[in-house]
Each structure stands twice: as C-alpha cells, then as structure tokens.
N, C-alpha and C positions, 0 to 999 in steps of 0.2 A: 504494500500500500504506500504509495507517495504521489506527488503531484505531476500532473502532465500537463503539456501546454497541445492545447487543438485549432485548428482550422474550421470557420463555418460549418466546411465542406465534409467534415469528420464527425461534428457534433448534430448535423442538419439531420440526422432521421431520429434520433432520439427526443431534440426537442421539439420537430414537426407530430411525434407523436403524441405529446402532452398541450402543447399550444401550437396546431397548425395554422391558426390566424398570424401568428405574430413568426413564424417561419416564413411565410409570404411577404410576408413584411419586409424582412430580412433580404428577402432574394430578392428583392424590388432594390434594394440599395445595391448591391452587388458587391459587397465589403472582400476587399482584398487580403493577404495574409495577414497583414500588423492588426487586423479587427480578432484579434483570438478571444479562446476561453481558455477555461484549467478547470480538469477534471479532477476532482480529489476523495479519495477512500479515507473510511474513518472505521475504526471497532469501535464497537460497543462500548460506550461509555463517557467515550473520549471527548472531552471539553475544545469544541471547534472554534466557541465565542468564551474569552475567559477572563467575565468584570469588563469587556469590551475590547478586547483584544485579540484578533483574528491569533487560530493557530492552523499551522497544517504541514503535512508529512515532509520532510528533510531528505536527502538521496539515501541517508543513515537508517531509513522508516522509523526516525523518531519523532513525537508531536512536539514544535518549537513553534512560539512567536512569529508572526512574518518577519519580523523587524531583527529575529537571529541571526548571525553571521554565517549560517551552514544554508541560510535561502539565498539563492542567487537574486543579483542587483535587479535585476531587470524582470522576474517576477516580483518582488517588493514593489516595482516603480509599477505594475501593471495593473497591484490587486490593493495599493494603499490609497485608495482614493473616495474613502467614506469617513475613515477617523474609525471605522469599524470592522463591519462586515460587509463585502462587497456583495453586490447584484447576484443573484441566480437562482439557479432551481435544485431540489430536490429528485435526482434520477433513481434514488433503489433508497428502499426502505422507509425510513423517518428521521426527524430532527427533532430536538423538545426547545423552544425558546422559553428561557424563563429568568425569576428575578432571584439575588440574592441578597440580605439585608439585615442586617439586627440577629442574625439566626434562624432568621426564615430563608425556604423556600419556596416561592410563589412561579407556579406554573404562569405561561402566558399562552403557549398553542402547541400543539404537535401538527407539523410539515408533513406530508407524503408526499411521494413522484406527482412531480408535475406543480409542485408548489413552488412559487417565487417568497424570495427573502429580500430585506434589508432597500426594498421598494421607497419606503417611507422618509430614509436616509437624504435619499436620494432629491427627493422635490423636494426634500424641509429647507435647503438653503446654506446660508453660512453657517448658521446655531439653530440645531435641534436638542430636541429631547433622548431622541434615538443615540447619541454620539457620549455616551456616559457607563461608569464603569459597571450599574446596576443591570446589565445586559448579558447571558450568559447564553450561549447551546450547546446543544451535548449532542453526539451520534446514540442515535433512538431514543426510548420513553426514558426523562430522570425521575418522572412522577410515575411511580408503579411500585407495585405492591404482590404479595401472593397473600388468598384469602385463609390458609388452614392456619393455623398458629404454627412458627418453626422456629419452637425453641428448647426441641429434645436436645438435651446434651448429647447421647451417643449417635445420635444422627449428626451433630456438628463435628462429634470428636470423628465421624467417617470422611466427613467433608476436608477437613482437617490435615488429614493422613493422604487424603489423593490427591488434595488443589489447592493443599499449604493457604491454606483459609486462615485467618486469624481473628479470630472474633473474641473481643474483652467483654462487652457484653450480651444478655439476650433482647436480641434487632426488634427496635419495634417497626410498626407501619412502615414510617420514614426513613429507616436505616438497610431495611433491603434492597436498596439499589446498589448500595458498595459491593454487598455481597454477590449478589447477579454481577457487576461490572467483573468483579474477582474472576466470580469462575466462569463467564462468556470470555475472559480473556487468556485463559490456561491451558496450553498444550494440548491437554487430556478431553478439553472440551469436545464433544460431537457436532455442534454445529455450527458452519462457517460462517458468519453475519459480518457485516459492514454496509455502511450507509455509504452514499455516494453524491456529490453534489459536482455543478459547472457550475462556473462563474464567469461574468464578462470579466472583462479588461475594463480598465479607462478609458481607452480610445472610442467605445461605445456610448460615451457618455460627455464627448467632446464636441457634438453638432447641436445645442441646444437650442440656438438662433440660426439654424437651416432647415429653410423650410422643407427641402426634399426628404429632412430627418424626422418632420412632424408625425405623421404617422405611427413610427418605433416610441416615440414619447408619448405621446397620447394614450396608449395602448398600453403601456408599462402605469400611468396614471389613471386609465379607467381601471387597472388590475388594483390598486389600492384602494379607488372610492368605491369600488363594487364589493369590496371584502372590509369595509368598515363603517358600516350604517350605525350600531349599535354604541360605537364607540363615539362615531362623530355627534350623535344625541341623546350622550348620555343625560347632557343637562332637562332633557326634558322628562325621562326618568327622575330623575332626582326633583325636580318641579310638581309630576305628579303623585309622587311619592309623599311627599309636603302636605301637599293640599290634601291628599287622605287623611295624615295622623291630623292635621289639625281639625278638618274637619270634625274627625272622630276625635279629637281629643288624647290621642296614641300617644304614648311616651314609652315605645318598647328597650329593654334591652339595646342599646348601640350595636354590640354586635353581632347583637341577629336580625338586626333590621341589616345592616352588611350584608351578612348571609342572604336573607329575601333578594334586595336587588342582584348578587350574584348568582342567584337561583334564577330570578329573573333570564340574566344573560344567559347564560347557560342552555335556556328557550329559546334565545336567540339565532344560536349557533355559533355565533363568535366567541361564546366563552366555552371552554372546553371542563366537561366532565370527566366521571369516570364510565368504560365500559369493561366486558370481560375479552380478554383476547384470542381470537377466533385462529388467530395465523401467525407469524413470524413479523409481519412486518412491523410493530414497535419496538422489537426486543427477540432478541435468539430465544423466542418463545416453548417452542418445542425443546432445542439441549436444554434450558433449562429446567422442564418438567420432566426432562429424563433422569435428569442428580435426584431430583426431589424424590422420585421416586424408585430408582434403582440406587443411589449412594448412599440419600440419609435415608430411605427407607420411610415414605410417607405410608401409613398403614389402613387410615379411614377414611380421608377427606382426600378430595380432587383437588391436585394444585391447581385450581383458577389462579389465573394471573389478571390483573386489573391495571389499565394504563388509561392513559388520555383519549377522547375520543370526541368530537365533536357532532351536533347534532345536524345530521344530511338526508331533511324528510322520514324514511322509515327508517332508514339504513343501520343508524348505528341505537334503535330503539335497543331497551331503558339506555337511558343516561342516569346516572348515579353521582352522588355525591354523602359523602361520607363526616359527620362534625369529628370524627375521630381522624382524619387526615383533612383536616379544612384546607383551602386554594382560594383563598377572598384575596383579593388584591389590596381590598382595605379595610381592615379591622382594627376599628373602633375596641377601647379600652373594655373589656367584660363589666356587668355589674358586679361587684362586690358581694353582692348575696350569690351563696351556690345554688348551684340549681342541677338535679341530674339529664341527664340529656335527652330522656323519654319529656322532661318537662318545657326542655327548649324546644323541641320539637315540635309541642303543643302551641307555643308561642310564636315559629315561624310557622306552624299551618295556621292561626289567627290571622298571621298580617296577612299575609299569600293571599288569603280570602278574601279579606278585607279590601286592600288593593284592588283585587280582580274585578270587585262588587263595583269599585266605582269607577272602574272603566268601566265597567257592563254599563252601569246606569248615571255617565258623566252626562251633562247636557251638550260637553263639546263633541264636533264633531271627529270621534274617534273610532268607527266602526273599521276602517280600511287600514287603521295603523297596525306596524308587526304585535304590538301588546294585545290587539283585540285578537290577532291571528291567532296568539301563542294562545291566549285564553278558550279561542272556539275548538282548536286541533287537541291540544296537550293539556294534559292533569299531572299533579304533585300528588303522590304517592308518599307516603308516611310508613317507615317503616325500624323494627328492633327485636333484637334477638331474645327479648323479654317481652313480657308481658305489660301491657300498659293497664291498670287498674280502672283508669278513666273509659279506655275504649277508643279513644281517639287513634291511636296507633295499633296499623297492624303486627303482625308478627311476621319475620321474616319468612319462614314458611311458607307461608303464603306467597311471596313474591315467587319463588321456585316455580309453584306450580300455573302462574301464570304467564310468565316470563320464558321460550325456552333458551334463549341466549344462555345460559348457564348449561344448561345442557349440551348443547354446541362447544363449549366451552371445556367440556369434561373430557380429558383423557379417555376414561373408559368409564361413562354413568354406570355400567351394570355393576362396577368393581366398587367404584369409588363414592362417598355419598358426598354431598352438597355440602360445602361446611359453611352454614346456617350461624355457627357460633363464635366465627371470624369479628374480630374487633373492629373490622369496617362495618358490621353492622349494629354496631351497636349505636346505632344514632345513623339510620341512612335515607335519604330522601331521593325519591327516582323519577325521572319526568318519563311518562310513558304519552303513548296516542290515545286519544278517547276513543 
C-alpha cells in the first residue's frame, strides 16, 4: 500500500462509474498529463486526517504526514493545497470523518465508493471552519462496536497469545475499535481490507475564473449544496424547537433536548446512526467475527457488529442510536439530578412528540418541509433490555422480532442467539418506517 500518481486516462472508468456526469465533464476539458490524481490505500484503522493533517503511504508503506521528508516534493506541492485534506473520492470501502475534543469522540459521517470529500474546503475561501485541527478520518468505521459483551478473560488471554493483543483493561463500547484496528492489522489476520481513495491535484482547482472551467465547479458545488440541507437550516430547527418549549412551557433536560434535535437529524439523513453490519465494507467485518468466534470462542451470542450508517429511504432501515454510546455533536451540560436511562428515554419520547405535534398542527405553512416528511414516513421507536414499569418503553425483544436486519446480520441465527443484553441496548432509540 502507498501512493501512486495517475492520469485522467487511468482513473476515467473508475470514476465514470460512480459520477459519470462529472467524467463528461472532464472529457469536455481534455486535461492533459500535469491534471493528475493519487491513488492511495489505507488499512484498517489508519488515521488518513490526523487533528487536520493529511497522512499517507511513504515508498517505506509507512503512514507519515504529507509534509514528511520521505514524501516527495512534488506530491506535497500537488496535494497541499486545502490546509487539509484535499478533493476526492472514496473508491473501495469507507472512511469515518469525525471530531476529537475534550475526550470525546464525535462521529460526523461514514464515506462509501463514490463519495467526495473535503468539497466544503474548497469554496469556503481564505478562512474556513473546515481548515482546523478538530478534523480527523480514519480508513473504515472508528465509531463501531460489537453487540455480545467481550470481556471473558480466557477468550482475551486467547487473543493474546495469537495477535499479541494487549489489553489493561475490560473494553467498553468505545474502546473496541483499538482492539479490531489490532487484530484487522496482524499477520494472522484472514481478511484483507483496505480503503482506497483518489484525489485531485491542484492544478484542478487553478481555472476558477474560466469560464470553459465553469461547469467542473459548478458540479463539485451542486455536490455540496445537494448533500447539506439539514445542516445549512439548522437555525430553523432550532427556531422551531423554541417556539415548542415555550409554547408549552418545556424546560427539558439540556441534554436531551440535544439528543431530540440529533435524533431529529438522524431522520434527516445527514446525521449518521447506528446500523448492524451486513458486509465488509465498514470494517474487515467478517475476519473479525471469525476471532470472535473461533479464537476467543464467542459461545451464545452473535457477534453483530454495529457501525455508522446513514439513513437512504429503506435501505439502511432501523437506524439506531444508543444513550450508552451517545454521537451528539453538542451536548449540553447533564442535569445534576440522576436519572436512569429507561427514565430519559421517557423524557426524549415527550419532547419527540411534542415537537412532532406542532408541526402536525403549526398554522405555518409546513406541510412540504423534510420535518413534516420525516414525521409522515418514520416513527421513534423506544427501546431496553429491561423492563420499563411505566410501559412507555419497549423491551428489546421485541425489536428482534420485528426488525430482520439482525438477523441478516447473524453469523449463523440457528447457532447463535441475539444478544438482547448488549449494553447498546440498554437505552436504544430506533427510527424505523411506519
């Protein structure tokens, strides 16, 4: 795995495949050699944006900074030209963009083939938002999880002894991703993943005031305003949001009114959930469920693995979201009273409702906006791996059997049961289809 430098002419059926508009485009200008790309492989894991600093493979296939002395001059001078990460696309597998901060981290989207990046960079100008250290990606899902509990001792001390694992303590939610990058990265591993991306050059990005070049820019700017509705109005979320509580008088929880409008997006599509993983392409999905269950010896429960997913019509139905692995972007201080999570729950199916109710029954006109859409298509589902005394909350159980995405999802359902009692459920909210 390291970096190649291409030709139009070399890259043109790969990305005629994913955007044949914008190949047309292309062949319409007739870009001579110095218009290149780079094509670059990544495993599993690997930090590609690190706090805002492009990395990528060395002739050594080690990951180094562009700006290291083992990158040649002349890729530096071709791909530093955002302060970041430059222009491209997603050709095999996934990317995860996301935020690092305080101790947190904060997913922002998982990429697939055919996705463009670092778009936003681009038209922001002299000084963007996008050009700062809070900006991270990783090769495949960093937000993922597996749902059984894995924290048998002699199942780690197996892991241990064949893939020099080192684990000080038992991983929670959050901490499995080292562990997967560990052992997707060892020798002994079965199977072979890596993400792959092209990127322009500079030189594509040097006709801004030609008009013959209008076209290529345009097309790169509808690619951003088409994939940002949610974001570019959020104020009006947050406007209606307002006029709800005050109406009613709301003075919820801060951060689970948080939660609401992230649940919100989430409806949207722009904000990414959680789903169960059907295939490889977030994460060396399959080797991984083969340790789990042939090294450390999973014995009752199905490694489901759970990554990011966003919401595409039916397609990637339930979306999930977990208060035990929260992804808010912005979270507001907790109240100070505790409260168990079957009871926040109640508190964000409240507002959700409440909300919903007055779009349903605002006097403006809002029947044709995505809120009214998301209200008439999709329901919030309430769900925990206990019992809720009130009633308000189902039992996860229940989602199994109407959901088969888990199922799909199961190694071998006849072998393995559901595991129902995974600490992602213990506080899970699912947006399903009505």
């Amino acid at each position: 795995m390291q970096i190649e430098r291409h030709s139009w002419s070399q890259v043109r059926k790969t990305i005629t495949q994913y955007e044949p508009t914008l190949s047309k485009i292309i062949d319409s200008l007739s870009p001579d050699g110095s218009y290149c790309f780079y094509k670059v492989r990544y495993p599993y894991g690997a930090s590609i944006l690190d706090k805002g600093t492009f990395q990528v493979i060395n002739d050594k296939k080690k990951l180094v900074p562009l700006e290291h002395n083992s990158v040649s001059k002349k890729i530096q001078s071709d791909l530093n030209y955002t302060g970041t990460m430059p222009v491209g696309f997603v050709t095999n597998n996934s990317v995860e963009t996301f935020f690092t901060g305080e101790g947190r981290i904060v997913p922002a989207s998982l990429y697939g083939p055919g996705s463009m990046f670092s778009l936003w960079r681009i038209f922001d100008g002299a000084s963007s938002y996008q050009d700062c250290g809070l900006w991270n990606v990783s090769s495949g899902a960093r937000t993922i999880c597996m749902l059984p509990k894995i924290a048998d001792k002699n199942g780690y001390r197996n892991l241990k002894s064949k893939f020099s694992l080192n684990l000080q303590t038992t991983p929670t939610l959050v901490d499995q991703w080292d562990i997967f990058k560990t052992l997707a990265n060892h020798n002994l591993f079965s199977e072979n993943w890596y993400s792959e991306i092209i990127c322009f050059s500079k030189k594509w990005f040097s006709h801004k005031s030609d008009p013959s070049w209008a076209p290529f820019y345009y097309y790169l700017l509808n690619n951003v305003w088409s994939s940002s509705p949610f974001h570019r109005n959020q104020y009006v979320l947050d406007f209606l949001f307002s006029v709800a509580q005050e109406k009613n008088r709301l003075k919820p929880n801060p951060y689970l009114a948080d939660t609401v409008k992230h649940l919100i997006g989430i409806g949207t599509g722009e904000v990414p959930g959680f789903i169960a993983a059907k295939d490889s392409s977030a994460a060396p999905v399959r080797g991984l469920q083969e340790v789990f269950l042939n090294d450390y010896l999973l014995k009752r429960y199905a490694p489901v693995i759970m990554h990011l997913g966003h919401l595409e019509g039916s397609a990637n139905l339930p979306i999930l979201y977990s208060l035990q692995l929260p992804t808010t972007t912005v979270f507001s201080p907790r109240s100070s009273r505790i409260y168990s999570k079957i009871a926040d729950m109640r508190e964000i199916k409240f507002i959700l409702e409440l909300f919903f109710s007055e779009i349903s029954n605002n006097g403006m006109t809002l029947k044709d906006m995505p809120l009214s859409l998301l209200e008439r298509d999709y329901q919030y589902g309430f769900f925990h791996s206990d019992k809720d005394s009130h009633g308000e909350i189902k039992q996860i159980s229940e989602l199994m059997s109407m959901e088969p995405m888990f199922t799909r999802a199961l190694t071998d359902s006849t072998t393995y049961e559901f595991p129902e009692f995974s600490p992602f459920f213990k506080g899970c909210i699912v947006l399903q289809q009505k």
